[in-house]
N, C-alpha and C positions, 0 to 999 in steps of 0.2 A: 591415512587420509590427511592432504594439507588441511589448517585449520582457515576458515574466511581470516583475511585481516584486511581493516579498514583502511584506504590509502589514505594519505598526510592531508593534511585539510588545514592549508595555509591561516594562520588566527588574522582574522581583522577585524575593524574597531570601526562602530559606527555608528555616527552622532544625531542629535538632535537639533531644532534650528538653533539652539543658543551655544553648543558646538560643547553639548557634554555625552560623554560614552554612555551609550541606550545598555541599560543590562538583561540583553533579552531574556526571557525565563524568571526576573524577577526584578519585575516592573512593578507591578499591584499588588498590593495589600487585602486586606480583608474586605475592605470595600470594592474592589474590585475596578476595572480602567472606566476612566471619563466617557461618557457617552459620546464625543465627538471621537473615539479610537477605534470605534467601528467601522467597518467597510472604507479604513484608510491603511493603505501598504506601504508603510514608509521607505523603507530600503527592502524589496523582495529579491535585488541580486545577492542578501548571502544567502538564499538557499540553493545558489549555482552548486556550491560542490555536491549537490544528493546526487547531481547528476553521473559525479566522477563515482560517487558510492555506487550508483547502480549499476554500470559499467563494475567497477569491480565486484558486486556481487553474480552479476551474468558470468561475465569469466572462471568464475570462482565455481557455479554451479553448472560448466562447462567443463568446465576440467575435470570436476569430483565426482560426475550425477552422469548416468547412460541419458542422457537428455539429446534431442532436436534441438536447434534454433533456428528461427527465420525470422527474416523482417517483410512481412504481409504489409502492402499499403492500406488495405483494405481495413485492415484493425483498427486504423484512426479514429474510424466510425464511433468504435465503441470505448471511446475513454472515457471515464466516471469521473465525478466532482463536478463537471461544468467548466473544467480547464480543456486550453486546446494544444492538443497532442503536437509536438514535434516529429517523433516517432516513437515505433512500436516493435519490439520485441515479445515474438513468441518462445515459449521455452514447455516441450510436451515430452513430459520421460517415457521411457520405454513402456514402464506399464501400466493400460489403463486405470489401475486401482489406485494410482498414485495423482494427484491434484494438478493439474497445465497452469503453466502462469505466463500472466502478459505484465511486462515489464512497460508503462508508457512515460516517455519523455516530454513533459509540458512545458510552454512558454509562461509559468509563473516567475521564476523557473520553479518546476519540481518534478514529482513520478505519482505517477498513479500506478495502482494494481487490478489486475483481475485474475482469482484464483478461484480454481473447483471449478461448481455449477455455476455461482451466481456473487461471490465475495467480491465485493469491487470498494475501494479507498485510496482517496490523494494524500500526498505527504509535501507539504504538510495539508491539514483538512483545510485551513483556511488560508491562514497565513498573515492576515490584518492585523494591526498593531493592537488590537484589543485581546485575541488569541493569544500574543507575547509567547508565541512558540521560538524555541532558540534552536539552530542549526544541530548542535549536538544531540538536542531531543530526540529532534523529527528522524535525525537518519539512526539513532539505536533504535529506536520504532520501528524502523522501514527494513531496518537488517533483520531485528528480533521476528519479524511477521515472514517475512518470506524464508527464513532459518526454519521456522516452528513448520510450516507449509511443507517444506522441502526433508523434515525430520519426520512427519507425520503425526504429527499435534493438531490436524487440521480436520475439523467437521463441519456440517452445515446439515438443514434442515427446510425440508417444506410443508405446511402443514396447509390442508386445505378447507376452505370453510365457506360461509359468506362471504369476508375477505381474506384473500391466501396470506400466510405469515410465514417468513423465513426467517432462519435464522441460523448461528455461525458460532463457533467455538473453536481459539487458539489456545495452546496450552504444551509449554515445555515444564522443566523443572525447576524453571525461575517463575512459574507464574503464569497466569492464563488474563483472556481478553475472551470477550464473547459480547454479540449484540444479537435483536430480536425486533422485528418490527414488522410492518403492511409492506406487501409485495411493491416494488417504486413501480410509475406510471409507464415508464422507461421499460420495462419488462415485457415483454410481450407473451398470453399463455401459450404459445407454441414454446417457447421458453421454459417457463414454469415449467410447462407437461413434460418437455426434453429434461427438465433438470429435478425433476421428483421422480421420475424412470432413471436415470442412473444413479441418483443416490438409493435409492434403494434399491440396485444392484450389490453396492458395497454397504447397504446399512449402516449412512451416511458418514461413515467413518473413512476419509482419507488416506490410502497407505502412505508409507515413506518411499521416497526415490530412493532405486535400486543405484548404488556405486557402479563407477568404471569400471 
């Protein structure tokens, strides 16, 4: 099996109004960024190349993975974050047991995901100068999550109650991510219902995509 490799991702440099080099990733201190760096996106064209990263991760999971792909207009509907989709990439492997993922292209610019039942995250989450997320983060993030998904590191959970609670767990050999919180508003229980009936066909545990 070829191994993913990242395409080249041209370095550039980009300033602030007094025209000194912003070091994104490590901008703030202990104290943390000025309250006017919220909800302001200084330069959000360097996150253009996730776009080229996602393209080559699609390829990549095309080439190596008994995988579908289509591009549904229809999917736009559903992109997460509150970004608005460009397009949308489905990717559905051969066997049910194994997690479907939507690849969506945003005019932040960035990508959002939807994997399994119900996993859905933008890359970057926010992207405002107060986040001081750095291009290089966002897209070993964005590789590391849909690698782990596509390895079968990938669970999720629904738990029913007064208010329903889902929850998610990634996990390779470098390390795991996991969140837990109240069903979003955004979810509909026909949903829910569709998506605690197939996890608990596979007993919430995600297989790995079967190879070419």
């Amino acid at each position: 099996m070829e191994p993913y490799i990242r395409p080249t991702i041209p370095t550039r440099e980009f300033r602030d109004a007094e025209g000194n080099v912003i070091p994104y990733g490590e901008r703030w201190g202990m104290d943390g960024p000025p309250d006017d760096n919220y909800s302001v996106l200084t330069h959000p064209e360097r996150f253009q190349p996730l776009h080229d990263v996602a393209r080559a991760l699609i390829a990549h999971l095309e080439r190596t993975y008994d995988v579908t792909s289509s591009e549904d207009p229809t999917l736009l509907s559903r992109v997460p974050g509150g970004f608005t989709p460009i397009a949308a990439v489905r990717l559905t492997p051969a066997s049910p047991k194994a997690a479907p993922l939507t690849v969506f292209f945003t005019d932040l610019p960035g990508i959002a995901l939807l994997a399994g039942a119900l996993y859905a995250a933008p890359f970057p989450s926010c992207g405002c100068d107060a986040c001081d997320d750095s291009l290089e983060a966002v897209a070993d993030y964005l590789e590391w999550v849909v690698l782990t998904v596509v390895e079968g590191g990938f669970s999720e959970n629904v738990t029913r109650g007064p208010r329903t609670r889902v929850s998610h767990r990634l996990e390779r050999s470098d390390g795991y991510r996991g969140g837990e919180g109240l069903a979003g508003a955004d979810i509909t229980r026909r949903q829910l219902a569709d998506a605690r009936n197939r996890l608990v066909e596979i007993d919430g545990n995600w297989a790995a995509w079967s190879l070419r």
